[in-house]
Structure formats: C-alpha cells, structure tokens
C-alpha positions in Angstrom: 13.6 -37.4 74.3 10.8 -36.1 76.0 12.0 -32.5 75.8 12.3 -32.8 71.8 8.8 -34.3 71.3 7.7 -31.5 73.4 9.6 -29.1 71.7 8.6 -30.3 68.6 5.1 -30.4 69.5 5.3 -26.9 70.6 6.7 -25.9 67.4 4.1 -27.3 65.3 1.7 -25.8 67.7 3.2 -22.4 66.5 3.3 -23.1 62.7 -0.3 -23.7 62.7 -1.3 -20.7 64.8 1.1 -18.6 62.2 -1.0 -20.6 59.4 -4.6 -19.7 60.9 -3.2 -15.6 61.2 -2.3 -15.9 57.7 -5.5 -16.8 56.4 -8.1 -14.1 56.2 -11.6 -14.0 55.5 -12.4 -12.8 52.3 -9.1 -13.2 50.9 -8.2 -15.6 47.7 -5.4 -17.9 49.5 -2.1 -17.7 48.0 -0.7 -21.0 46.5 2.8 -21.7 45.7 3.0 -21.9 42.1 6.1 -24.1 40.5 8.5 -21.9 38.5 9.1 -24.1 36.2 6.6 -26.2 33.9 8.2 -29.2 32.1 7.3 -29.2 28.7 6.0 -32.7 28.1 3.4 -31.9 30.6 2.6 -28.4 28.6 2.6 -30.8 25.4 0.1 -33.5 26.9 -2.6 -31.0 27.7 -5.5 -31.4 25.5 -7.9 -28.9 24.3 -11.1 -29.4 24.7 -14.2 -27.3 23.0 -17.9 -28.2 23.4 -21.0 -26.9 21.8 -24.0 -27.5 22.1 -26.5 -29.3 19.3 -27.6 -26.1 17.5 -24.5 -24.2 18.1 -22.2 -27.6 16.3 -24.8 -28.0 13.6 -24.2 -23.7 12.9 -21.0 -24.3 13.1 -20.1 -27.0 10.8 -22.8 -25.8 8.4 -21.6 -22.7 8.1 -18.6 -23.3 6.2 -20.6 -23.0 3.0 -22.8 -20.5 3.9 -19.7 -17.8 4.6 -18.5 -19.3 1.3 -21.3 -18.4 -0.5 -21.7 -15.1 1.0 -18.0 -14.4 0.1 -18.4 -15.3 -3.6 -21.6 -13.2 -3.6 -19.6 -10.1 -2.4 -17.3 -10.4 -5.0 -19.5 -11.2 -7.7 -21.4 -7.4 -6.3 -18.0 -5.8 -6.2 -17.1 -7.0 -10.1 -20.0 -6.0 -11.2 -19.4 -2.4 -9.6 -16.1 -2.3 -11.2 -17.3 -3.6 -14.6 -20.1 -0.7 -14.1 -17.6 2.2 -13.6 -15.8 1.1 -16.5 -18.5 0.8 -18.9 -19.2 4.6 -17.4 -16.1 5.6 -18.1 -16.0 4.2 -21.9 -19.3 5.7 -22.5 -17.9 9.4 -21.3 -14.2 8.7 -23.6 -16.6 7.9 -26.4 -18.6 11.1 -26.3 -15.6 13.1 -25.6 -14.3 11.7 -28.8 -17.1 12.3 -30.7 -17.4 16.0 -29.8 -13.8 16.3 -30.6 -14.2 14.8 -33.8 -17.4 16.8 -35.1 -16.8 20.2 -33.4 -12.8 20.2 -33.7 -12.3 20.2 -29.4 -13.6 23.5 -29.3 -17.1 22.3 -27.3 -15.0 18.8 -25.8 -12.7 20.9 -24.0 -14.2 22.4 -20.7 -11.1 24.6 -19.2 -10.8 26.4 -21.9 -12.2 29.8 -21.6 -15.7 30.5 -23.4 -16.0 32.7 -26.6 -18.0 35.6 -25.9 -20.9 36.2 -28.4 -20.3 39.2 -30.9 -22.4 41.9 -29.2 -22.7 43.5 -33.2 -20.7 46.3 -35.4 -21.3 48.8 -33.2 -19.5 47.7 -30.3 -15.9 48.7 -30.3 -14.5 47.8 -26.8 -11.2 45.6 -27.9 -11.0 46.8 -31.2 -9.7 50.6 -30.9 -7.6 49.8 -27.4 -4.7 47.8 -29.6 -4.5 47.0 -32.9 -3.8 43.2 -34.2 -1.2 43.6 -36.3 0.4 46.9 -36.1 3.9 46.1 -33.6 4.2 43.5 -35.8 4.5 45.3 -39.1 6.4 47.8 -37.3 9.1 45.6 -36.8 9.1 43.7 -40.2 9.7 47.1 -42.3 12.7 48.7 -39.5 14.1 44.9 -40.5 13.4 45.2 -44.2 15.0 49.0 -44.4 18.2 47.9 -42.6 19.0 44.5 -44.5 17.4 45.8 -48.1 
C-alpha cells in the first residue's frame, strides 16, 4: 500500500512538473472550452447596455430629432422635384408657342438652318441642276406612250 501511495505521489509529482513546463511566460493559457453550449443557458443570458447621463438623454431624445431631419429631407427633395417639373412645363409651353406662331420652323433645333439669300446675282445651286426638269422629262415619255 505503501508502494502505491508512493507511486501515486510520484505521479502527481510528474503531472505538475509537466503542468509548470507547459506554462510559459508571456503566453495567453489555453483553457478547455466545452463543445457543446446548451441552449437554455445561451437563452438565459441577458444583454446588458449602459450609457452614461448625456449619452441616454441623446439617445432617447433623438428619436424626434432624426424624425424631423428625415421629414425635412424630403420636404427639400419634393420641392426639387416639383422645381424640375415646373422647369420642364415652362420649356413644353414655349416650345409650343413657337410651334404655334412660327409653324416649327424656329421650335425645331435639329433641323438644318436656311441660309440667307446672298441676292440675284448669285447663281451657285441654281445653274448646277434644274428643279423640275427630270421630272417633266419623264411625265411627257409617259404621256407620248399612253396618249
């Protein structure tokens, strides 16, 4: 019996030297963490938040003041909206107008500008090709074969 207690002894002697050249300085020791968590004890934990006085009183008050500041950013943004829009109206209106007093000739801007008359003397266009000479042409070949 003697011979086990020393044994034993001896042993234990051994784990705890194993133990102490385990541990380093400067080292985070390792702790066995379970494996499994049971879920009433994951449901019992209780969250806890703390603020201070001023930090509380900013928080809790400041429900209404992000309100407001939410319904002022959309009161700026439909009023930028309802601005476009009147902008827009304004331009259809004078598009119309020119449309309606000038025939679209001026309310059109991709179409190609009519170049000023330069006078009688200028003959640039005018002698190059005739207006309506192919077309004649044709009419009286059509009128001497069917006549």
């Amino acid at each position: 019996m003697k011979k086990k207690k020393r044994e034993m002894e001896e042993d234990s002697d051994e784990f705890d030297d194993d133990e102490e050249e385990a541990v380093v300085v400067g080292q985070i020791p390792t702790v066995s963490i379970p494996r499994h968590i049971k879920k009433r004890s994951l449901k019992n934990k209780a969250l806890s938040v703390s603020f201070s006085e001023k930090d509380l009183k900013d928080f809790v008050g400041g429900f209404h003041k992000r309100k407001k500041k939410r319904r002022k950013e959309a009161e700026k943004q439909q009023k930028q909206k309802d601005r476009l829009k009147r902008i827009e109206a304004r331009k259809r209106r004078k598009q119309e107008k020119e449309l309606a007093l000038y025939g679209g000739a001026l309310a059109d801007p991709s179409a190609p500008e009519l170049e000023p008359d330069e006078g009688p003397g200028s003959d640039k266009e005018e002698d190059e090709c005739p207006e309506t000479a192919p077309v004649s042409g044709i009419l009286l070949v059509f009128m001497y074969l069917f006549l």
